[in-house]
N, C-alpha and C positions, 0 to 999 in steps of 0.2 A: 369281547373284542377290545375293550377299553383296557385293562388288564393288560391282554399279551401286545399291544401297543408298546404300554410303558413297560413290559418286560423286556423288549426287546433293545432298549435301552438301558438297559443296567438298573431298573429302578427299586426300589428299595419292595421284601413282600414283607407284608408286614405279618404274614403267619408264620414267616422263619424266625429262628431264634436271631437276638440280635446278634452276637458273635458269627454266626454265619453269612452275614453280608458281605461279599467281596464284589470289587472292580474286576470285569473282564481283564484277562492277564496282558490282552491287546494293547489293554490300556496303563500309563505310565503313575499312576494317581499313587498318592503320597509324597511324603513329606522329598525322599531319593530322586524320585520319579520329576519332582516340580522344579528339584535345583537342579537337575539335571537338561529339565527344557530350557532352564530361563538361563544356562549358560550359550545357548543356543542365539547369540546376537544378531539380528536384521539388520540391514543398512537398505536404505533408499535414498532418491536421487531428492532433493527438496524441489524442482523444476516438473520432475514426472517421478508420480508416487509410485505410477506401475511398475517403476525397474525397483527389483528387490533382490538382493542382493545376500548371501552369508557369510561375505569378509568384504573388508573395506575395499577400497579403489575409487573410481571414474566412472562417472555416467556413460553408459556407449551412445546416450544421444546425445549429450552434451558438454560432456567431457567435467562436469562439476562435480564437485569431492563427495560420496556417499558419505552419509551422518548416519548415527544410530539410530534405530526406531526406539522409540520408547516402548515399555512393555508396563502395563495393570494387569492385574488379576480379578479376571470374571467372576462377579458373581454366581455359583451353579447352587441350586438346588439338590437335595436331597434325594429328590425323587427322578433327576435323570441328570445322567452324560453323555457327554456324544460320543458316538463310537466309527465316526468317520474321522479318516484319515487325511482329510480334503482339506484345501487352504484357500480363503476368499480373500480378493481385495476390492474393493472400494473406493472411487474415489467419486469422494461428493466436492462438485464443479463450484458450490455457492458460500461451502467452508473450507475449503482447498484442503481437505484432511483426507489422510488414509489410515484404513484401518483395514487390519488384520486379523483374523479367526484361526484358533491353532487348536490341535485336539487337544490340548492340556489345560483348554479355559481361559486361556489369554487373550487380550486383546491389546494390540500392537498400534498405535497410532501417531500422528505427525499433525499439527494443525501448522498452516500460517497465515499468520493475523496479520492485518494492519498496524504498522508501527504507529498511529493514532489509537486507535481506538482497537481493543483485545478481540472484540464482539464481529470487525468484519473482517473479512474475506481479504488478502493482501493483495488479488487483482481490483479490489473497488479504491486503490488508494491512488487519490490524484494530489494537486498540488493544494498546499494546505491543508486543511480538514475536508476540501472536496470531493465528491462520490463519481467514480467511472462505474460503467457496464462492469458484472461480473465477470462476462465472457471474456473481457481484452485481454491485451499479453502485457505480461510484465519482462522487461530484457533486465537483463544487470550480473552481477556474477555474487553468487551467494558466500557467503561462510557462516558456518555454526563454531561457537565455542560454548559448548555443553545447552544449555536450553537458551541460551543468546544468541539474536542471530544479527548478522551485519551483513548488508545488500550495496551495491555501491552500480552504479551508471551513469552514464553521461554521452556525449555527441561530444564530435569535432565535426567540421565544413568545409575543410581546405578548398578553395574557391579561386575562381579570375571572374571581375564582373567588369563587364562593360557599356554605361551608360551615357552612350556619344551622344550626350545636347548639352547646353548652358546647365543643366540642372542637376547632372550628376557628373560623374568622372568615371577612372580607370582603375582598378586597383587589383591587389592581391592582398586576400583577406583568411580568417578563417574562424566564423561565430563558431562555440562552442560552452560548454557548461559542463557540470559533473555533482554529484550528487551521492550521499551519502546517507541511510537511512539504518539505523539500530534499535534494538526495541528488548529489553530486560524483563522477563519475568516476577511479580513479587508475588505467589501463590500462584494456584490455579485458577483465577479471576480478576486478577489484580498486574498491569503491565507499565510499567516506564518507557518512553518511545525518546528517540531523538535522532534530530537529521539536521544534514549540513549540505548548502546548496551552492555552489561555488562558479565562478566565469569568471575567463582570463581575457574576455572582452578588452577591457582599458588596454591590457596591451598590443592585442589583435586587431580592436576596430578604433580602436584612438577616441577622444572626447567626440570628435562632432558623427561616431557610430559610422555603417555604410549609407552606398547611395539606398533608396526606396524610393520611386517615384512613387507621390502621391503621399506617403506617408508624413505622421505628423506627432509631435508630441515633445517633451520635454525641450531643454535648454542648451546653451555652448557658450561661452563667455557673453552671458546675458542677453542672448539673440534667440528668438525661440527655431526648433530644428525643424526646417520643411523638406521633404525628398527627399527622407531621410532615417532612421533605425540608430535610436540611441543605445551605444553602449549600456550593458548593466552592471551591476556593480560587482566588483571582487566576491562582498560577499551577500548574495540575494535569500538565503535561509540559514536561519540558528535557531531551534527551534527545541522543545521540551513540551512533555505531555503525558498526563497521565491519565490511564483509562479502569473503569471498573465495571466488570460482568455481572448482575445483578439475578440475571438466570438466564435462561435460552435465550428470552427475545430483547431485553432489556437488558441498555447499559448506558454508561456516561462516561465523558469525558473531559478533561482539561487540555488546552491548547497555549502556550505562550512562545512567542519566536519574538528577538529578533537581531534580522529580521524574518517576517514570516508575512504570513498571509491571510486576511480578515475573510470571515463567512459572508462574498460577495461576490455573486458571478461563478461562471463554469470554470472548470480547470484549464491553466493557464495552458496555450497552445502548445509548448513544447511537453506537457504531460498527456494531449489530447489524441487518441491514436492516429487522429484523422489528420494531425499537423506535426505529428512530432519530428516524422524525418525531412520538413521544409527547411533548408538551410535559410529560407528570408521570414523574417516575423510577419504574417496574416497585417494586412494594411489597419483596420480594428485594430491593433494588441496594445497601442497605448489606452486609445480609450475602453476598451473590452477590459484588459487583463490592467490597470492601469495601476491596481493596490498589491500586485502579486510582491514585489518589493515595498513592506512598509515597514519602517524602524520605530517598532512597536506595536505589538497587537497581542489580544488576549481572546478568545474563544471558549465556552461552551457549550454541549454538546450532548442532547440527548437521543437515541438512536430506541427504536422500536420494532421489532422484525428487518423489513425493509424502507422503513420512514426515518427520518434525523430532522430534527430541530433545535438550529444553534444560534447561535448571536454573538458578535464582536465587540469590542469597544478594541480601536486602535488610532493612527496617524495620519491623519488625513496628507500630511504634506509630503509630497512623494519624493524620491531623493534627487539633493543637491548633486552639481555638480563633479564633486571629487569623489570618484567612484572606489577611493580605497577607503573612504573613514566609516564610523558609526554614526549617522545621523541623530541629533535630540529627539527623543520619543515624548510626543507630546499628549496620546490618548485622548484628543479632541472631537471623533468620529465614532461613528457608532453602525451596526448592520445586521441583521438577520434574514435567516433563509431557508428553507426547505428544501430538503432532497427525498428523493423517493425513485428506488428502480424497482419497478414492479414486475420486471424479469430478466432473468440474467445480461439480453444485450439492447438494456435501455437504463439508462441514465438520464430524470429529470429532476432539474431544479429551477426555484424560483428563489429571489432574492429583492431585497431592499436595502442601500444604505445613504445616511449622510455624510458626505463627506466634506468637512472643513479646511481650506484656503490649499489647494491639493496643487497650484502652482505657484509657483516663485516667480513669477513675471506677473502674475493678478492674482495676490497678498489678500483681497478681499473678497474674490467668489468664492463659492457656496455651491456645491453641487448635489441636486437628490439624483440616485441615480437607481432605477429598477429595473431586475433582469430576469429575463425565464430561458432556460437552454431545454434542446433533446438531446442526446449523445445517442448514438444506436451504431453496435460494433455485430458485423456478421462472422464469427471465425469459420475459414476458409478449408480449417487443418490444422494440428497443433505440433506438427514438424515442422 
């Protein structure tokens, strides 16, 4: 039985001479046979790996540019081939990769990584080196230029807000941001990442930001800002990073921005799915997200299946007033933190940092500050 098994697969008898082993004529095998598959080029959609495609164009769900799939050549064995005609694909949810089976031995695949760190998944990439649910969506509009790839997003608000008391005013506004994330292959383990995070705030919401009742945080011609949402700066990320795979579950990273963002607290709200399309900043987001702008910071990063432990050394003092320059980066502060999603739609971290003299109205406090987040994203549907 075991026998006419592997017979029935092509497999080698070892009572025939060896000059009489041939491939089923079904089958394409040989040297003609292989260039002639691998002229045979895939494209896929980088958003939905299921549309596969045999000439370039446009996604029909989302209209993004088809990229080529990459093509390896499968290890086979001696002693069998496959003799089905049949094509699988695959897509695994927690490496965002698709992969392709062909009868000629090939396997066709696409990963995308986190422009941090090679090792995860590019739905787990939040602001900084922070960890989202697997599950979440990523928006933005892709391009590939050969195994490079460039993503870019952002929000606009256009708005009318009305807040008739003493305490706020009238205005026509429009918060928004935009964002730019790239990520360079050096080998097949080895990645360069870099992102740029940009708001044209200063010219939209002016120095003293809009109204917020209730909110609070940062400064205006040396008055601290009450009932109110401070502009951010021109430019809130510059960032460089570099990651290495060390096998399946292990990898590491480096992090430098700035500015950027210290290993401290969950991902800043407008990265958080549950706040991104709030046109008003979460009343929290000074004190919460409060280092997400800091000019200077440096992060490490060790990442284990689904566990990561990093630590910062960065700026404690958060930015001055003039929201076009570069702040002095002072590296006075320091923080580390734990993340762990122990299944695709949860996201937990905990965190601790010091942070040194983080206002410019009181030069002399000292803040410890410790944080633990859940994140938990349910997807509804993936159209």
């Amino acid at each position: 039985m075991t026998f006419a098994a592997i017979a029935k697969v092509g497999a080698i008898d070892p009572h025939r001479p060896h000059g009489e082993h041939e491939h089923p004529p079904s089958q394409n095998y040989g040297v003609a046979g292989e260039q002639e598959h691998e002229k045979k080029q895939k494209y896929t959609c980088p958003m939905h790996p299921e549309v596969i495609s045999d000439h370039p164009g446009n996604c029909p769900k989302c209209g993004m540019k088809l990229v080529p799939v990459k093509q390896e050549k499968r290890r086979t064995s001696n002693a069998q081939h496959p003799t089905s005609n049949s094509e699988h694909v695959m897509h695994d949810a927690n490496e965002m990769a698709m992969s392709h089976h062909d009868q000629g031995g090939h396997e066709m695949h696409m990963e995308m990584h986190s422009s941090v760190n090679i090792a995860d998944p590019m739905n787990r990439e939040g602001s900084g080196t922070s960890w989202l649910p697997d599950s979440g969506p990523m928006y933005g509009r892709m391009f590939m230029f050969g195994d490079d790839m460039l993503m870019l997003h952002g929000a606009i608000f256009p708005r009318y807000t009305n807040v008739s008391t003493q305490r706020g005013d009238d205005r026509i506004d429009a918060p928004n941001w935009i964002m730019g994330m790239y990520s360079h292959p050096l080998g097949d383990s080895t990645q360069l990442g870099a992102r740029l995070m940009m708001s044209l705030d200063p010219l939209t919401e002016g120095g003293r930001g809009y109204p917020l009742l209730f909110q609070s945080g940062e400064s205006w011609h040396d008055q601290p800002l009450h009932d109110r949402q401070h502009p951010h700066d021109l430019f809130d990320e510059l960032s460089l990073s570099l990651s290495q795979k060390f096998d399946h579950d292990l990898s590491a990273y480096f992090y430098f921005g700035y500015p950027g963002e210290p290993a401290l607290g969950p991902p800043t709200f407008m990265h958080r799915p549950s706040a991104m399309d709030d046109p008003d900043a979460p009343i929290g987001h000074h004190w919460q997200d409060s280092t997400h702008v800091t000019f200077g910071v440096a992060t490490a990063g060790l990442a284990w299946k689904n566990i990561k432990i990093e630590g910062s050394i960065f700026t404690g003092r958060e930015p001055d007033e003039d929201r076009y320059d570069f702040d002095r980066p002072r590296f006075d502060s320091f923080s580390g933190r734990v993340s762990w999603n122990p299944m695709q739609n949860l996201a937990l971290q905990a965190s601790f940092g010091y942070i040194k003299s983080p206002e410019a109205l009181e030069p002399e406090l000292k803040r410890h500050r410790t944080t633990a987040s859940v994140i938990y994203n349910l997807p509804l549907g993936y159209d």
